[in-house]
C-alpha positions as CSV (number, residue, x, y, z in Angstrom):
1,X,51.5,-29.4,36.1
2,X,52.4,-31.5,39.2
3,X,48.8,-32.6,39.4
4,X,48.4,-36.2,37.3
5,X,46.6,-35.3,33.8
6,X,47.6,-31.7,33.9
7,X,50.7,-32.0,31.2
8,X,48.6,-34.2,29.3
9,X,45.7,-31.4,29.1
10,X,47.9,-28.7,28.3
11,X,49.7,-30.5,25.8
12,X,46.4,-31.0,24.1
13,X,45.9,-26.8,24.4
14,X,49.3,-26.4,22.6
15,X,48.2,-28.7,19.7
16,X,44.6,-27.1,19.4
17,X,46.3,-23.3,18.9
18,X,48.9,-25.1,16.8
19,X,51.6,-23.8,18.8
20,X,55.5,-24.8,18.6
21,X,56.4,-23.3,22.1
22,X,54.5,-23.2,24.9
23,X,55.9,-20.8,28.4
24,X,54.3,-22.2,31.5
25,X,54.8,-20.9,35.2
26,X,53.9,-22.2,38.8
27,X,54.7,-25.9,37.3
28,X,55.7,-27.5,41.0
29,X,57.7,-29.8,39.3
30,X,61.0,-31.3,41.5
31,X,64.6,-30.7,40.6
32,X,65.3,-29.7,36.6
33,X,65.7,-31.6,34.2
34,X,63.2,-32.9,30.4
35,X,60.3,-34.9,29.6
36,X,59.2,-36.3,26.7
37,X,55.0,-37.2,27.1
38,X,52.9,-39.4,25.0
39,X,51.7,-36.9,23.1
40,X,55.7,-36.0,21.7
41,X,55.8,-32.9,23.1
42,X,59.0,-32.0,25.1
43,X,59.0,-30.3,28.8
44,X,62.7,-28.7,30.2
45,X,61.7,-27.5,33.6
46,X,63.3,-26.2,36.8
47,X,62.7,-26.1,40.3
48,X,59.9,-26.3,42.8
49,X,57.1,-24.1,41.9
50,X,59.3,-23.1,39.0
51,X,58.9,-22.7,35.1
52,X,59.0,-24.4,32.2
53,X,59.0,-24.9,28.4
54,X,57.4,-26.8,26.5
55,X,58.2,-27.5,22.8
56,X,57.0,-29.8,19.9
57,X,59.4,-32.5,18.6
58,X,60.1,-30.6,15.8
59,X,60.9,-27.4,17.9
60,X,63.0,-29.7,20.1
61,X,65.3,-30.9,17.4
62,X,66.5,-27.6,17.1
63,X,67.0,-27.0,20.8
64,X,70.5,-26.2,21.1
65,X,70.9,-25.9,24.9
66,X,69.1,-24.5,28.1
67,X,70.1,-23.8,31.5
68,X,68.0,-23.7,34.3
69,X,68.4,-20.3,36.3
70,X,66.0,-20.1,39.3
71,X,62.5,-21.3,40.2
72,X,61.8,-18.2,38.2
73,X,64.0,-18.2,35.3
74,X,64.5,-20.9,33.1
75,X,66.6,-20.2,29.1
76,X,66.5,-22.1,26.1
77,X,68.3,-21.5,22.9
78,X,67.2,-22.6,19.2
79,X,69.1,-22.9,15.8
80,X,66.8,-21.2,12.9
81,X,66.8,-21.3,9.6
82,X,69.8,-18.6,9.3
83,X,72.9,-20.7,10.8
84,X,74.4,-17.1,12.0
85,X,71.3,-16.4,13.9
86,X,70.0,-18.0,17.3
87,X,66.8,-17.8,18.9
88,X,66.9,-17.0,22.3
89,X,63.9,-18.0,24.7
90,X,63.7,-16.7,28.3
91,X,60.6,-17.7,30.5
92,X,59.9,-16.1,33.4
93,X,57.6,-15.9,36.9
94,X,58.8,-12.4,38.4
95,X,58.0,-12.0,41.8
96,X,54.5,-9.9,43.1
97,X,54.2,-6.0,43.4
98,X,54.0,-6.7,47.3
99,X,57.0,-9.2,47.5
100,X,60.1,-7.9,48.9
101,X,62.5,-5.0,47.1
102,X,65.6,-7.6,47.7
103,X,63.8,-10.4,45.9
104,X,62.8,-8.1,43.4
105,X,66.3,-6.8,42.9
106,X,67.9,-10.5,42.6
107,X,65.3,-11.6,39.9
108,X,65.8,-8.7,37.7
109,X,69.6,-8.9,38.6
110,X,69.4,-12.6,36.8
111,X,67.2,-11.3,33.9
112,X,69.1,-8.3,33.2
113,X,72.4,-10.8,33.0
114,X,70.6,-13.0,30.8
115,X,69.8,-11.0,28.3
116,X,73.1,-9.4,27.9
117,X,74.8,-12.2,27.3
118,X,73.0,-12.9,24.1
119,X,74.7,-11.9,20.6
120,X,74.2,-9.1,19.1
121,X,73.3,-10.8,16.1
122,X,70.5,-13.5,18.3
123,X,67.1,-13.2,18.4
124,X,65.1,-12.9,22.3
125,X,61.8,-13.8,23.3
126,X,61.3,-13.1,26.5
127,X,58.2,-14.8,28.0
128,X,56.1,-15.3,30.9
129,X,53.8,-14.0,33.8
130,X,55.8,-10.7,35.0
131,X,53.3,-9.5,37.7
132,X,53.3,-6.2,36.5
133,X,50.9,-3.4,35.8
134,X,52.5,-1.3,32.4
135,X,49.1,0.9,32.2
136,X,48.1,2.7,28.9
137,X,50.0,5.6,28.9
138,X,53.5,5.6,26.5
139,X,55.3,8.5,26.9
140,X,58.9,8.3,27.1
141,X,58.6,4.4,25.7
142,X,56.9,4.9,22.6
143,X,59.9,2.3,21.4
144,X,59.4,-0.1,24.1
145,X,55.0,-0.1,24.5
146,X,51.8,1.0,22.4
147,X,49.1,2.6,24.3
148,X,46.8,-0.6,24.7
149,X,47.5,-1.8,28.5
150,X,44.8,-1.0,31.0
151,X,44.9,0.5,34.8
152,X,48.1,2.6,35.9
153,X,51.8,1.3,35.8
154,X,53.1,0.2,39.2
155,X,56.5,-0.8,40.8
156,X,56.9,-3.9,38.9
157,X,55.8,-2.0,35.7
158,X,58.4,0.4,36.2
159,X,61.0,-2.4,36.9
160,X,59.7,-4.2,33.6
161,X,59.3,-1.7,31.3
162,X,63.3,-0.3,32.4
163,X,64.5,-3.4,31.8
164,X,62.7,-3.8,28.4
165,X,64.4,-0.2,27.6
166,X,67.6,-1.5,28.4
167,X,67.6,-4.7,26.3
168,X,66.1,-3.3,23.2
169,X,63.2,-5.7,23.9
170,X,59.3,-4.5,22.4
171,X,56.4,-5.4,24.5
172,X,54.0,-7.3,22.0
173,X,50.9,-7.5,23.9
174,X,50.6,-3.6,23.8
175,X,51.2,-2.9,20.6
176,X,48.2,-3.7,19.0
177,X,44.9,-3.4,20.3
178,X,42.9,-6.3,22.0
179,X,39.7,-7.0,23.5
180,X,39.8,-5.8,27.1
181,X,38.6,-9.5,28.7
182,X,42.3,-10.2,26.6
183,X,44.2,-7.7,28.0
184,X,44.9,-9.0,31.6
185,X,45.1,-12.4,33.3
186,X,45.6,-13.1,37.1
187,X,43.9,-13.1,40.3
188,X,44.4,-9.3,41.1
189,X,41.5,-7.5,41.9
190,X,41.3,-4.6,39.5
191,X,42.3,-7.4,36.5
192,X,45.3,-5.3,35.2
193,X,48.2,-7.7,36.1
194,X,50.3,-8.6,32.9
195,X,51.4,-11.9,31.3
196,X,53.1,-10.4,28.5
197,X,55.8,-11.5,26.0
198,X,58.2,-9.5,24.2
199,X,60.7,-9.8,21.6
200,X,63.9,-8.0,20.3
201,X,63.7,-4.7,18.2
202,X,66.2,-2.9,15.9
203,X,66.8,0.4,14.5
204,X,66.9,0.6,11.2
């Protein structure tokens, strides 16, 4: 994103998939703060080597506020059609499997108070690249996961997945099936690192 052109060519992307909000990580943009480009879309970002969202005009009339957590966190609320309702939308850039278990600790410490200071009543999309291998295997989340991840569930899995438990949050990308090449993005070598999304889930 810091690079010149780069917002510009990913703006382009959100258009071609018709897409209203776009999560983006690693955007080594300075400071916090918006940006409107040429092309109308709206950036909010935060941080050095932080994250970002970015959101058509339309999408950013009905930005309500955000707040910009950490170089990893960044939380934007919406009004939607149901003026009881708000839609909550949390990127995120968790830290590696390798990286410390106090850094680890402090980034789910700020996601885990995030989400339960939504309403009961709001909507969350939680977003973003979470570093984390969930593997194929449900039992004991059948709630939370499907059975279509790939490779085993590691530390940052575990960490993911507990916190998706706690929140009453649904991990979409495993639910249905996919295409394996669509299953995993990343540099890791085995290609099983996760950039999920997930969304809020209720018991009826």
């Amino acid at each position: 994103m810091f690079q010149a052109g780069k917002a510009a060519t990913i703006a382009k992307e959100m258009v071609r998939y018709n897409l209203s909000v776009l999560g983006l990580g690693e955007t080594r943009w300075t400071q916090s703060g918006e940006v409107k480009l040429p092309s109308r879309q709206s950036v909010i970002y935060c941080h050095t080597e932080g994250v970002a969202i970015m959101m058509t005009k339309e999408t950013r009339k009905a930005l309500i506020a955000w707040e910009p957590i950490s170089s990893r966190l960044i939380t934007a609320s919406f009004r939607t059609n149901n003026r009881r309702v708000k839609a909550h939308i949390i990127q995120c850039y968790a830290p590696t499997n390798d990286a410390v278990d106090d850094v680890k600790a402090r980034f789910y410490d700020s996601l885990n108070h995030l989400l339960g200071g939504v309403g009961a009543r709001d909507v969350i999309i939680l977003m973003g690249d979470f570093n984390a291998k969930i593997g194929g295997r449900n039992e004991g989340y059948e709630e939370v996961m499907g059975k279509h991840g790939v490779g085993k569930m590691n530390e940052n899995g575990e960490m993911f997945v507990e916190t998706c438990v706690n929140n009453n949050l649904v991990i979409g990308g495993r639910v249905f099936p996919h295409k394996t090449i669509h299953k995993t993005t990343g540099d890791s070598t085995d290609r099983s690192v996760c950039t999920v999304s997930c969304y809020e889930y209720y018991e009826l």
